[in-house]
N, C-alpha and C positions, 0 to 999 in steps of 0.2 A: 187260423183254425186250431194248430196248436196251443197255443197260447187259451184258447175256448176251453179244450177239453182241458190242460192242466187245471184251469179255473172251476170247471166242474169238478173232479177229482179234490181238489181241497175243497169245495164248497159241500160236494157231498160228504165229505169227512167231518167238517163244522156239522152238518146238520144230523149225521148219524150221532154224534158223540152227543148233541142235545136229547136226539129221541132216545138213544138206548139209557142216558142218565136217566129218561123219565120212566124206562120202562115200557117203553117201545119197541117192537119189533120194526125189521129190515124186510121188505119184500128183497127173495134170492134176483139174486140181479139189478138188483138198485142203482149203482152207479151208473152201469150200461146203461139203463133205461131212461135215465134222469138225464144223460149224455143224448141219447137218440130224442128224447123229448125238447130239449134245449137246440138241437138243431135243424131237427121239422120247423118249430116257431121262429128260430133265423132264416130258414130258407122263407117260408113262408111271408114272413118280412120283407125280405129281398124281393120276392116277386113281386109286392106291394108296393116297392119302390122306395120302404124304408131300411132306416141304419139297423142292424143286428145290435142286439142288445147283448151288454159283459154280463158275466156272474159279478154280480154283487154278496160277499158271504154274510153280509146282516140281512140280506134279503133270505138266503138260503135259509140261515137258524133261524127267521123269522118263520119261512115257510115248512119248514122242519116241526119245528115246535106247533104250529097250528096244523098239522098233518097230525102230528103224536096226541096232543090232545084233544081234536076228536076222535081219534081212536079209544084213547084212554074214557072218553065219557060214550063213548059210542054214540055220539052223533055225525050229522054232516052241518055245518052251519057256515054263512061267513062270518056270522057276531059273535061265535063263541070266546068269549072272554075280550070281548070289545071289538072296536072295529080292525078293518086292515090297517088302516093308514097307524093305529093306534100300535100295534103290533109289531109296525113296522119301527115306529119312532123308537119303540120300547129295545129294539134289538140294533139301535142306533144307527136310523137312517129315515131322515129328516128328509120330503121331499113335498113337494106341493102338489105333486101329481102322481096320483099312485092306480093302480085295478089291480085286481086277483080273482083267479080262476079257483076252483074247485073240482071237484070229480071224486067215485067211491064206486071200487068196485073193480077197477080193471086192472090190471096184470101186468100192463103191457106199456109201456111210452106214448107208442104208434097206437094203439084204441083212443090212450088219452086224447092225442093232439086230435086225432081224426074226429071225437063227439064234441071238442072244443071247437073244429071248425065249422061244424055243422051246426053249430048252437052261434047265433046270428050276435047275441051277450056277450060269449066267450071269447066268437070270434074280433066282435070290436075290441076287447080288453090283449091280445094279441095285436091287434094292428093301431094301438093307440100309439098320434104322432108325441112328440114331447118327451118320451119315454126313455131311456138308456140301458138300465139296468134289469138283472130279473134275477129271483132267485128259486129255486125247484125245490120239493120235499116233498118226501115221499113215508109215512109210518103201515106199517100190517098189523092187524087187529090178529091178536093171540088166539089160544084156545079159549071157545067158550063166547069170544069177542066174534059177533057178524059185522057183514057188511061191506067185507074187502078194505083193498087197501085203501088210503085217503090220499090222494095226491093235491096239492098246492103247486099256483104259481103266483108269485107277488112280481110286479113289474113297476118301478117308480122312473120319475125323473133323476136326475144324479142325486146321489144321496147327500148332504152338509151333515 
């Protein structure tokens, strides 16, 4: 579990350092949240009877940067600027099996996981077998910007 949280802590660092270059805000509490979010979805896992998924940190800048820009366009989309799988490949991690979550609006880690599992979509793309890695992102819409925060989760097979 150590090993977990170090990996989120640099993964959230990768992925801040992509959204604030863009011009992204940080929801206060970001790491925490993105740490308690990442471990709801491995418990969750676990009780499913599957393996807990690593940080992946191309998953994360992957999920970082599509967190940032839709904020930055003020959308919510999964195709904003092409697909996941595509997004994912771009931030180099090459997998054949990929899903990703979405959500806008909440605050919180624990709201996100909890309307992700209530959402029967969401919750398959959590409990997909094949899977290994995953990576969190989390951008806040500025002044002026609605809509709340944007959080992502990209979850692939191992990355080549």
């Amino acid at each position: 579990m150590k090993a977990l949280f170090a990996a989120l802590a640099l993964g959230a660092a990768v992925a801040a350092g992509s959204a604030e270059a863009a011009g992204c805000g940080r929801p206060v509490g970001e790491a925490a949240e993105v740490e308690a979010l990442a471990a709801a979805i491995n418990r969750f896992r676990s009780d499913q009877g599957l393996r807990p998924l690593a940080i992946a940190p191309q998953l994360t800048r992957a999920a970082g940067d599509h967190a940032c820009a839709m904020v930055a366009r003020n959308k919510f989309s999964h195709t904003l600027g092409g697909s996941a799988k595509a997004r994912m490949h771009k931030a180099g991690c090459s997998a054949r099996l990929v899903g990703e979550n979405i959500a806008m609006g909440y605050g919180q880690g624990a709201q996100v996981f909890r309307q992700w599992l209530e959402s029967p979509g969401h919750r398959k793309v959590m409990a997909l077998k094949g899977v290994a890695v995953m990576g969190i992102g989390v951008a806040a819409p500025g002044p002026g910007q609605g809509g709340g925060p944007r959080w992502v989760l990209q979850v692939a097979a191992p990355c080549r």
